[in-house]
C-alpha positions in Angstrom: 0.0 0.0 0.0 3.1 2.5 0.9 4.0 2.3 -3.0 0.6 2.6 -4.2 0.0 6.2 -2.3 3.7 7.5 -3.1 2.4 6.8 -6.4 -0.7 8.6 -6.3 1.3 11.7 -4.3 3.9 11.4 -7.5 1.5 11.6 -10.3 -0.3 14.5 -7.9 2.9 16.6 -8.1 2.8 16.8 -4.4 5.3 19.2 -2.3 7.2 17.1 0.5 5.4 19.2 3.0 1.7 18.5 1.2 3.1 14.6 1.1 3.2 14.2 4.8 -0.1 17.0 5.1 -1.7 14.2 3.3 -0.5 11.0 5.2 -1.7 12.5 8.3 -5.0 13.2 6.9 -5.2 9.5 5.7 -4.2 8.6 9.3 -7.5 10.4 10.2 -5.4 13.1 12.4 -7.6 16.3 13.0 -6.5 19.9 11.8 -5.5 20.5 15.4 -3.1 17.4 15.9 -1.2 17.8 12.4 -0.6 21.3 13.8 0.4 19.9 16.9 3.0 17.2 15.3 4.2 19.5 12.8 4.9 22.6 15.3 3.1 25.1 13.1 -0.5 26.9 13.2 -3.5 25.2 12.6 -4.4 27.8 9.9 -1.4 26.8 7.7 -2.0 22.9 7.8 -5.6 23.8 6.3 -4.1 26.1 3.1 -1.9 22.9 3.0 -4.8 20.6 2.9 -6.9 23.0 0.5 -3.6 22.2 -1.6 -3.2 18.9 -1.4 -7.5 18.7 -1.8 -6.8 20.3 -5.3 -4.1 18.4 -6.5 -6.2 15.2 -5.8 -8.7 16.4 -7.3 -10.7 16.4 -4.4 -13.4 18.3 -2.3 -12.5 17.4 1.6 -10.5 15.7 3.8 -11.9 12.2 4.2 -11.9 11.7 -0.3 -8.1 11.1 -0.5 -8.6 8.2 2.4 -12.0 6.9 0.6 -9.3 7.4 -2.7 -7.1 4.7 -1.5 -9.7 2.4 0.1 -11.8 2.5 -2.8 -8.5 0.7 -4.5 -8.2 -2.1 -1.8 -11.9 -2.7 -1.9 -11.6 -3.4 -6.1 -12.8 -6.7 -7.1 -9.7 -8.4 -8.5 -8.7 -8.0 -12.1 -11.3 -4.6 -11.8 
């Protein structure tokens, strides 16, 4: 699964920053704790998120998580 999101984050164009932004999301961390474990304001991890939301191709937080799952869910060969 680790190769199959660093894919995803590749063909994204993710920033190193929005990379780890977006493995804390998937991790289901809040707003507040990525602040927390990054040491920075709340406020900047969302324009991060918003960043990494339009990269994906996404609307919120939980559709890069639901992204991936969909993929393990996948019938085989589908």
């Amino acid at each position: 699964m680790p190769e199959v999101i660093d894919n995803e984050f590749r063909r994204w164009a993710l920033t190193d920053t929005e990379k780890e932004i977006a493995i804390l999301l998937i991790k289901g961390l809040t707003m507040q704790e990525i602040a927390g474990v990054r040491g920075v304001k709340e406020k900047s991890v969302r324009q991060q998120a918003t960043g990494v939301y339009a990269k994906a191709g996404v609307s919120g937080r939980y559709e890069p998580t639901s992204h991936f799952i969909e993929d393990l869910l996948a019938p085989p060969g589908g």
